[in-house]
C-alpha positions, 0 to 999 in steps of 0.5 A: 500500500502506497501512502500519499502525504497530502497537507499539515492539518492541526489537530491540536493546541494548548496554552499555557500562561507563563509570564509576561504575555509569554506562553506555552504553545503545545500543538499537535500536527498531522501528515503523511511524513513520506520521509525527506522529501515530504514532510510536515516542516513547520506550524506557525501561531498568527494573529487574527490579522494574518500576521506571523507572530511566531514559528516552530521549524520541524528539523526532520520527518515523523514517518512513525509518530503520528499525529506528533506534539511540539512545543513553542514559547512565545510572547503573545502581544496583549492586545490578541485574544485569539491565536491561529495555528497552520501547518506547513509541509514541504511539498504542499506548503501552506495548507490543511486543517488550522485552529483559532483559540482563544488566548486564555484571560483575553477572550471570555471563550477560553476555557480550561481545555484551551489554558492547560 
């Protein structure tokens, strides 16, 4: 059986506050990692307004661990209430499945599944 990759879909995210606007951003990501040549590379955190707030490079292929988790801290500027995660892979680049959060204590939705 032939396994075709197609896009990086988020599965996943977690925050977790820490201090000074900073916070734990635990996303889980899936794709059909084929090895070096196709493979989920990167996820990026966005603002509401598309703008890249940060990035977490995958260095290498997870053939045998899907979906998989990485972690990213980051400085989240007070005024976003809500956080975009997309994926990105190597062949396809931007594409699947993304998720929009709420930053936990900016955004009357956050709930506790969101601010683990």
């Amino acid at each position: 059986m032939i396994t075709v990759a197609g896009e990086a879909d988020v599965e996943d995210v977690r925050l977790t506050p820490l201090q000074n606007d900073h916070f734990r951003i635990d996303v889980t990501l899936r794709h059909g990692d084929t090895g070096w040549d196709h493979y989920a590379d990167r996820w990026d955190v966005l603002d509401e307004a598309g703008n890249v707030l940060g990035s977490r490079v995958l260095a290498h292929p997870h053939e045998n661990e899907q979906p998989f988790t990485r972690s990213l801290r980051l400085q989240i500027p007070p005024s976003v209430t809500h956080i975009v995660i997309r994926g990105h892979d190597s062949v396809h680049k931007l594409g699947g499945k993304t998720l929009k959060v709420p930053v936990p204590g900016r955004s009357p939705e956050a709930s506790s599944a969101t601010a683990k």
